[in-house]
Phi, psi and omega in degrees: 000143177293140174298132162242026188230122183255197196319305163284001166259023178279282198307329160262008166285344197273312168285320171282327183089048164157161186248138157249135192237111171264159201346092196291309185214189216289207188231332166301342174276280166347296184278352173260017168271314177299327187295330184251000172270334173300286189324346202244314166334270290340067165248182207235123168284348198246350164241120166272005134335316184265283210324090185261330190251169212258307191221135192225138177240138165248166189269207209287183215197101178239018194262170191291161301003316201282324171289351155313279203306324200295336184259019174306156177303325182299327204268314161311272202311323141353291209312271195336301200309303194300293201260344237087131207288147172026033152267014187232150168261120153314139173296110187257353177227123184282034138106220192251153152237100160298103146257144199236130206230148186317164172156131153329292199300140185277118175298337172060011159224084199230053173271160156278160203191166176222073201320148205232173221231307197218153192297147175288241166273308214232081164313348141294007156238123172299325170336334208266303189354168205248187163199119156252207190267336173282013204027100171285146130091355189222146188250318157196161184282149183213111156264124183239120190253140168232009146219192183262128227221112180250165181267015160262010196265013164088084163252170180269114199290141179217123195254146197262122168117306217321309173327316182292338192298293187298343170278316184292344168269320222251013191281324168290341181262013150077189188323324221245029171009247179233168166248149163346295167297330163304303183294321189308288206291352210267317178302351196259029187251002207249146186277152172318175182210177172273136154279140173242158171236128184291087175262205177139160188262184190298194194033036178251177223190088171267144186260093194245141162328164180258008138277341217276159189269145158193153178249122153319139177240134163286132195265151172225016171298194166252330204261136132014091192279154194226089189239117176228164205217062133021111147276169180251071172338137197283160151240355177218186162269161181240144184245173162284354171244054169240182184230052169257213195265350174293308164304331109359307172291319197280334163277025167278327185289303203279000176338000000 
């Protein structure tokens, strides 16, 4: 498959811990992915009235829009570029949908985190889910906007560089690495970093290390954020001495 990443975004996804990808997918894809999230909402898209919460999650999305978008062709060739070549399983489900709508009211989940990859004693609480150093079970975090994202519309904060920090907290705790909360409470000893905020029109795509620290917002726009954020499932594993660029950043960290 043809490269579709060139030299310099390999090198800043390896130092920044991310990419931004414009239309990963259609805008036509997009809107009939909204179309079923609106339907499942049951709110009036035209009153913003019914809009009562800050934030409302739907559960997981396999119809085809959503599996469209996570599979584009731009996007295969990423992977391979990223994780390695037919070292990832297409993605067949886009996750939880945090959807997020203006509002006053605190949403009451806009801590910084690192999505953790594979379960603990009670795989049935994600707190406990784990991270290691090698990222057991996720190859990279995927923000996928399926409506258009301004930078009051609640975008998703990415503090930059944060992956090499966060390889260097899990590196010493070996195979069975941290839980969410150990790494959640660990971040706030790590020095700031520069914030991006993942803006963008709808089909757009950040390709994020599977460390990077990022963070949720009170949205204060007008429009609906319609967003989902993935992993990108291993079909092998990934280790620090291997070499596609995920792997890399984290031995660069842990030199």
């Amino acid at each position: 498959m043809e490269a579709v990443l060139d030299n310099k975004q390999i090198e800043n996804f390896i130092s920044k811990g991310f990419i931004r990808i414009d239309n990963a997918f259609s805008q036509e894809i997009a809107s009939a992915a909204r179309d079923i999230l609106w339907a499942d909402l049951g709110l009036d898209q035209h009153n913003p009235a019914t809009w009562k919460k800050p934030v409302v999650r739907l559960g997981m999305y396999t119809q085809e829009p959503f599996f469209q978008s996570a599979n584009s062709p731009i996007l295969h060739a990423a992977y391979d570029e990223l994780v390695g070549a037919n070292n990832w399983l297409p993605p067949r489900a886009m996750g939880t949908f945090p959807v997020r709508f203006p509002s006053d009211e605190d949403p009451g989940d806009c801590g910084w985190h690192v999505d953790a990859s594979f379960p603990g004693t009670n795989p049935a609480s994600f707190f406990d889910w784990r991270i290691n150093v090698n990222s057991k079970g996720r190859g990279l975090l995927m923000l996928f906007l399926y409506s258009d994202v301004e930078t009051h519309d609640a975008p998703t904060r990415i503090r930059v560089g944060s992956h090499l920090d966060v390889a260097r907290l899990l590196l010493p705790k070996g195979d069975e690495g941290l839980s969410f909360m150990e790494v959640a409470d660990e971040l706030a000893k790590l020095n700031d970093s520069e914030e991006v905020l993942a803006t963008g029109k709808a089909g757009t795509v950040y390709l994020c290390h599977p460390f990077i620290v990022h963070a949720a917002q009170p949205h204060r726009g007008q429009n609906p954020k319609f967003m989902a954020q993935p992993p990108l499932l291993l079909r092998n594993g990934l280790h620090v001495h291997g070499e596609s660029p995920v792997e890399r950043a984290i031995r660069i960290a842990i030199s």
